[in-house]
N, C-alpha and C positions, 0 to 999 in steps of 0.2 A: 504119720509123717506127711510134713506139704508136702505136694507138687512140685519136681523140679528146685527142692531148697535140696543144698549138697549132705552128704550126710558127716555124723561123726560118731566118733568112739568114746565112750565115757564107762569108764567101771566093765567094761563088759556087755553096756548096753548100745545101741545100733541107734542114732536117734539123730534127728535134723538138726544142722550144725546151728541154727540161731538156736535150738536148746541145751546147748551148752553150760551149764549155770554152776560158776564155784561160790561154794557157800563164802559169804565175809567173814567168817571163823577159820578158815582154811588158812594152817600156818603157808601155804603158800601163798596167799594173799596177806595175810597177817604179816607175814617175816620174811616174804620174796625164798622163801625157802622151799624153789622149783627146781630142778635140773630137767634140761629140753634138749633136745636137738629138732633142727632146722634140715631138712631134706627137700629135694626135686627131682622132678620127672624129667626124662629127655626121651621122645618120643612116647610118653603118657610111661614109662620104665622107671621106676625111684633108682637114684642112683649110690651106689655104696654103700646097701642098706644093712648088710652084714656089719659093718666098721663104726658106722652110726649109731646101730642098736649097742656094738659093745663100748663104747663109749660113753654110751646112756646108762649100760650098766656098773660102770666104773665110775662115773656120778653118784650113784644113784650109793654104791659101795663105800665110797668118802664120806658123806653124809647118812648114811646108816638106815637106809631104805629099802624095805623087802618088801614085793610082791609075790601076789601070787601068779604070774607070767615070765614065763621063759623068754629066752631071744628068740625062739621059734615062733612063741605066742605071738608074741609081738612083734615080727617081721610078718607071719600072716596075716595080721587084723591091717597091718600097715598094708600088703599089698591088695585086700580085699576094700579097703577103703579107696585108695585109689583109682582101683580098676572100677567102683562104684562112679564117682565122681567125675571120671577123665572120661567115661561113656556122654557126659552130658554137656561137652564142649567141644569146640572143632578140635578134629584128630591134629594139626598142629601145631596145637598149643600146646604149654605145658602146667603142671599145677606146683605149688611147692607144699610142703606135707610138714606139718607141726607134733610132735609129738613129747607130752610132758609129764611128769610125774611130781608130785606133792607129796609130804611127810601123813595129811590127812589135818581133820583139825586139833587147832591150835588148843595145847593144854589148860593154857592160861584160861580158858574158858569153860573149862571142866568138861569139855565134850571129848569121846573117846568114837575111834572110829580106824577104819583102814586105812592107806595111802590111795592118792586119786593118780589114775593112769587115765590121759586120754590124748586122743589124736585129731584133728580137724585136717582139711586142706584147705587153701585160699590160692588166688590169683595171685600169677608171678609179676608184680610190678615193674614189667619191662620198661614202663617209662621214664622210671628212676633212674635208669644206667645206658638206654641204648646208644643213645647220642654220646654217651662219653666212650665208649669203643674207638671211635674217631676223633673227639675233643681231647679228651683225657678228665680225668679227676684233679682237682686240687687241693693239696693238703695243709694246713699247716701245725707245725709243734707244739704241742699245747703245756700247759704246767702242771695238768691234772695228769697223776701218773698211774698207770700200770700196778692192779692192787697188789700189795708185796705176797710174796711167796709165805710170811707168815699169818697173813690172815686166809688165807684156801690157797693150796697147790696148783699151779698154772693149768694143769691136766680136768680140772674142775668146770665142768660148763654148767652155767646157772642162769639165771634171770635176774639176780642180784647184781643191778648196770646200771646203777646210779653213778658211776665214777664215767664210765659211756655216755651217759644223757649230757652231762657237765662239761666233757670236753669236746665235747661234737657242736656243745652252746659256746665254746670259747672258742672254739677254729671259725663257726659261721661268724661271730662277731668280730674277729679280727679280716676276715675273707667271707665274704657271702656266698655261701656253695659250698665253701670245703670242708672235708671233714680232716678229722682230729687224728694224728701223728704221738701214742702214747711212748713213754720212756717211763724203762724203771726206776730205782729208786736211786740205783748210782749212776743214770744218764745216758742208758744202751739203749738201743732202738728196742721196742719191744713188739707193739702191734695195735693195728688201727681198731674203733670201734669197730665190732663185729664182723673184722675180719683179718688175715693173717697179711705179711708184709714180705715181698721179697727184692732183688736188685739185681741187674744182670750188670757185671762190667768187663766191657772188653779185653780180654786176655785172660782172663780170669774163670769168668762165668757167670750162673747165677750164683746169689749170696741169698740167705737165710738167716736171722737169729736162731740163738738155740733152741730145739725143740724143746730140752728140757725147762726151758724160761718161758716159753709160751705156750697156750693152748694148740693141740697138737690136732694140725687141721686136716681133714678130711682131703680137702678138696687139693691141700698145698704137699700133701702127700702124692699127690696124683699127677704134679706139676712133677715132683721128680721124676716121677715113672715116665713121663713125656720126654722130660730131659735125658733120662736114661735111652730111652728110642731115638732119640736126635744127637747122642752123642754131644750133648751140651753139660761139662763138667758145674756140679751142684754140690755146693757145701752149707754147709751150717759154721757158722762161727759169731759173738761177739761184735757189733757192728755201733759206733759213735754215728750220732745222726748228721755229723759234719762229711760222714763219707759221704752220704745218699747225693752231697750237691756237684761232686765226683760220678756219678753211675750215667752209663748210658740210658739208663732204663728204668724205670721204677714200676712197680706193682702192687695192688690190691689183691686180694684172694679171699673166693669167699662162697659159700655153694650156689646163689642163685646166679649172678653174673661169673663165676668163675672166673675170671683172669678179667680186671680193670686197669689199664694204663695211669700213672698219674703224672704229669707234664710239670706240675708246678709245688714249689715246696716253699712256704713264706713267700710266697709272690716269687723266689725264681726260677725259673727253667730246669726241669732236670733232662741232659742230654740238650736236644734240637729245642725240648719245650713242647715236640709234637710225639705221637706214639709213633714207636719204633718198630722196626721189621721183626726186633727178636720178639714182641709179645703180639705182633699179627702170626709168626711161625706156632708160639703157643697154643693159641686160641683155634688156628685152623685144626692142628693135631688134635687138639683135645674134640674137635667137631668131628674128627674122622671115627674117634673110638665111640662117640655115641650118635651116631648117623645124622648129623644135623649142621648146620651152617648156622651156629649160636649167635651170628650181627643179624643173618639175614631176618632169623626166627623174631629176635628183640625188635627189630624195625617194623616186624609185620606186626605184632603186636602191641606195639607200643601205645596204640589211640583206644584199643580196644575198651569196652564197658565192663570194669571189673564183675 
């Protein structure tokens, strides 16, 4: 193994993450036919790795994927990689942890083989998001919608985001910055690329689409739990995107930045236009349950050398 190269998991084997290597016959290169989850550390700690891993295996269960690793296996490799890795950067920092599984290769090529399990970590691209804590994000609605319920179950986390790539190209092109505002097929808010959507409005509360219509998020589960603590009433319902320009508040959710403001929707204002005291109230709670001041932490490291 180099020197100082971080390590990763591949098959069982323990090896330097630049040797990572999926064959080009891998139906998950072949046919995007991955299912992943995305994880991080808060204070070098993975966060909600129980809920992750079985999410991974309800993936992995829709698509008809057997290994041979338990959740057990695979929350130990995950937290022995970690604790590998987060030894070799300032205590902190934090790392974000990949963890994917493949069908194995692809038939069509006559090759027969197991499924590929592996794990890397990489650096949390703080620069991406710290400054919008206090600017905000900007969105806008895009045409490309939210893949329907009858081509995979919303509950399905994959790598198959080509409908993502498309509309994150049509929001920068219409707005330079922002990303993409999906709707489903009959015009309900649904959820942004790679990551879940909420709305706080006064009297009310926060608002959520249904979890059953969307990918059921980790991190946006954890928002209620918060809301639950603060006594901030939280619902799930059916939401027209002509509400959102009504909301005091708008939100992003999503594991590495956790709770992002978004200020603007089609170029206008949601609320004041600036982030709001209800998602600074958020962001501090959620800092309290995992010992960390998540603006301070992103502004410290935002310039850092990946």
């Amino acid at each position: 193994m180099t020197i100082n190269c971080p390590k990763a998991f591949l098959n069982g084997e323990w090896i330097d993450a630049n040797q990572v290597l999926i064959p080009a016959t891998d139906a998950g290169f072949m046919q995007g036919l991955t299912v992943a989850e995305q994880l991080r550390t808060f204070g070098g700690r993975i966060f909600r790795i129980e809920q992750h891993v079985a999410r991974l295996q309800n993936s992995m269960s829709i698509v008809g994927v057997k290994t041979e690793y338990s959740a057990t296996d695979l929350m130990d490799a995950a937290t022995r990689l970690v604790a590998i890795n987060h030894s070799t950067i300032d205590p902190a920092d934090d790392l974000g942890l990949s963890i994917f599984v493949t069908p194995g290769p692809y038939a069509a090529f006559g090759e027969t083989g197991k499924p590929l399990v592996g794990m890397h970590t990489y650096p949390l691209a703080f620069h991406s998001w710290a400054d919008k804590y206090t600017t905000g994000q900007r969105m806008v609605i895009v045409d490309v919608c939210q893949v329907p319920e009858t081509c995979w179950p919303a509950e399905l986390k994959c790598r198959s985001r080509m409908h993502y790539f498309l509309a994150d190209r049509e929001a920068s092109q219409k707005d330079a910055g922002a990303r993409a505002l999906l709707l489903d097929q009959a015009g309900w808010v649904s959820e942004a690329s790679t990551a879940n959507v909420f709305a706080y409005f006064a009297g009310t509360g926060l608002v959520a689409p249904p979890q059953e219509k969307t990918l059921p998020g980790i991190s946006l589960a954890f928002v209620r739990e918060l809301a639950m603590e603060l006594d901030i009433p939280f619902v799930d319902r059916p939401m027209r995107p002509e509400e959102l320009f009504r909301a005091n508040e708008f939100f992003l959710c999503s594991t590495s930045p956790c709770i992002l403001p978004v200020t603007r929707l089609n170029g206008q204002p949601i609320g004041t236009g600036s982030p709001g005291p209800m998602g600074v109230q958020l962001l501090q709670k959620w800092g309290e349950h995992v010992g960390l001041n998540l603006q301070d932490q992103a502004y410290r490291f935002r310039s850092r050398v990946a």
